[in-house]
C-alpha positions in Angstrom: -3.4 -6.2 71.1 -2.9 -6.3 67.6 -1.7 -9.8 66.2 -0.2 -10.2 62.7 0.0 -13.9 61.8 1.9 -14.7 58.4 1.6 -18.7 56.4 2.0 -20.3 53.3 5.9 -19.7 53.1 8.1 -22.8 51.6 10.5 -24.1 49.6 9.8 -23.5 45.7 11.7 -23.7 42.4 12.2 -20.9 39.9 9.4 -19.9 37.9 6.9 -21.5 41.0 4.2 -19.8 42.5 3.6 -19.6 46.0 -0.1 -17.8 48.6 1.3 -16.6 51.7 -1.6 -15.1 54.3 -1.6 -12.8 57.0 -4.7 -13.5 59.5 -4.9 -10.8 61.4 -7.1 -9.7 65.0 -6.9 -7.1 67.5 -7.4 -4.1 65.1 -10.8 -3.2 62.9 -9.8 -4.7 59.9 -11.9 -3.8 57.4 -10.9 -0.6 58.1 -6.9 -1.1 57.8 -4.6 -0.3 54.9 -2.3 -3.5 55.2 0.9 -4.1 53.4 3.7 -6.8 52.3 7.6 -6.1 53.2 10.4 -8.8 53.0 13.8 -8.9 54.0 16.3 -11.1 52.7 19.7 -11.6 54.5 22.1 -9.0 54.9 19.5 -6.7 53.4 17.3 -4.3 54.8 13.7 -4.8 54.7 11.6 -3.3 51.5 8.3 -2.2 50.7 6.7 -5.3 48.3 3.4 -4.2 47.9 0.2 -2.3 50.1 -3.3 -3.0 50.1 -6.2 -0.1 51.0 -8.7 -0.9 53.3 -11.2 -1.5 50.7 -9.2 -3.2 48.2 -9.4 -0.8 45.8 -6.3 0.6 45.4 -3.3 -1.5 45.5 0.6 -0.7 45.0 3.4 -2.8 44.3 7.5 -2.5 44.5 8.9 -2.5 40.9 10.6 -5.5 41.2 7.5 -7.6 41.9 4.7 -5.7 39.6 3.2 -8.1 37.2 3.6 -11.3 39.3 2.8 -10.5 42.6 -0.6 -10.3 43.5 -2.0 -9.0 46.8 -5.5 -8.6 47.9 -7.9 -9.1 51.2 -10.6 -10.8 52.5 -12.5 -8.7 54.7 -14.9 -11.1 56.3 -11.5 -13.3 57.3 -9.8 -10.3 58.7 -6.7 -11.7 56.4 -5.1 -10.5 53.1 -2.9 -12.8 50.9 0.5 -12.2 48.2 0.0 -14.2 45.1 3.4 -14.8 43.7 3.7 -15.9 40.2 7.1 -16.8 38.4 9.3 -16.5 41.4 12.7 -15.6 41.4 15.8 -16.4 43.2 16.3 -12.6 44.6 12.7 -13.3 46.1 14.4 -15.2 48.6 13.2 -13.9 51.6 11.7 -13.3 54.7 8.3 -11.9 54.0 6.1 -9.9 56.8 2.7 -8.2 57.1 1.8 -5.1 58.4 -0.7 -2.9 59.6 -1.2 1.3 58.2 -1.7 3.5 60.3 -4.2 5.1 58.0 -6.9 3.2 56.1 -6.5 5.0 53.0 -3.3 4.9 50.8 -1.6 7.8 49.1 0.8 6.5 46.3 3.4 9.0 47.7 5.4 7.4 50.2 3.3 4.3 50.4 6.1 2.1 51.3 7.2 4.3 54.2 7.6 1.5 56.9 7.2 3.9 59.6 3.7 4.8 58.5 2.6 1.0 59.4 2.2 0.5 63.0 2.1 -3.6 63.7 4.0 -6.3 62.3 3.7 -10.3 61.8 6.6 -12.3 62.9 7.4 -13.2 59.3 7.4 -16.4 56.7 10.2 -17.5 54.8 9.9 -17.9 51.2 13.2 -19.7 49.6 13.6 -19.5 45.8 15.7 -22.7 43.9 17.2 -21.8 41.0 
């Protein structure tokens, strides 16, 4: 059973930075594309960014390239979201997920229905 654990969401002024993590167990990870989505109220939930299995390819929404960073850890089975000079509309609820595949094609990468397990979420709140 694959579990999908999410941390590190808060409270945090405009222009802050916040880590969230995603530990994850139940799948091989070090063979798992894994990806970031959030969902902020009354919205639908959107692609933030995608991770391969390796690490070396990454992929990140427009609205976040340039100050969100995500990357992995293989040995800790978790990946992490570095977010740098955060904004109001980042106001969310943010989830991880698990690919299907453990390669990522930059076509379609955001598909949600090409990742197959989700975390329960972390809320990230934004100040202005």
């Amino acid at each position: 059973q694959v579990q999908l654990v999410e941390s590190g969401g808060g409270l945090v002024q405009a222009g802050g930075s916040l880590r969230l993590s995603c530990a994850a167990s139940g799948l091989t990870f070090r063979t798992s594309a894994m990806g970031w989505f959030r969902q902020a109220p009354g919205k639908e939930r959107e692609f933030v960014a995608a991770i391969s299995w390796s690490g070396g390819r990454t992929y990140y929404a427009d609205s976040v390239k340039g100050r969100f960073t995500i990357s992995r850890d293989n040995a800790k089975s978790t990946i992490y979201l570095q977010m740098n000079s955060l904004k109001p509309e980042d106001t969310a609820a943010y989830y991880c997920a698990s690919h299907k595949n453990p390669s990522l094609s930059p076509i379609g990468v955001g598909r949600e229905a090409d990742f197959s397990s989700w975390g329960q979420g972390t809320q990230v709140t934004v100040s202005s």
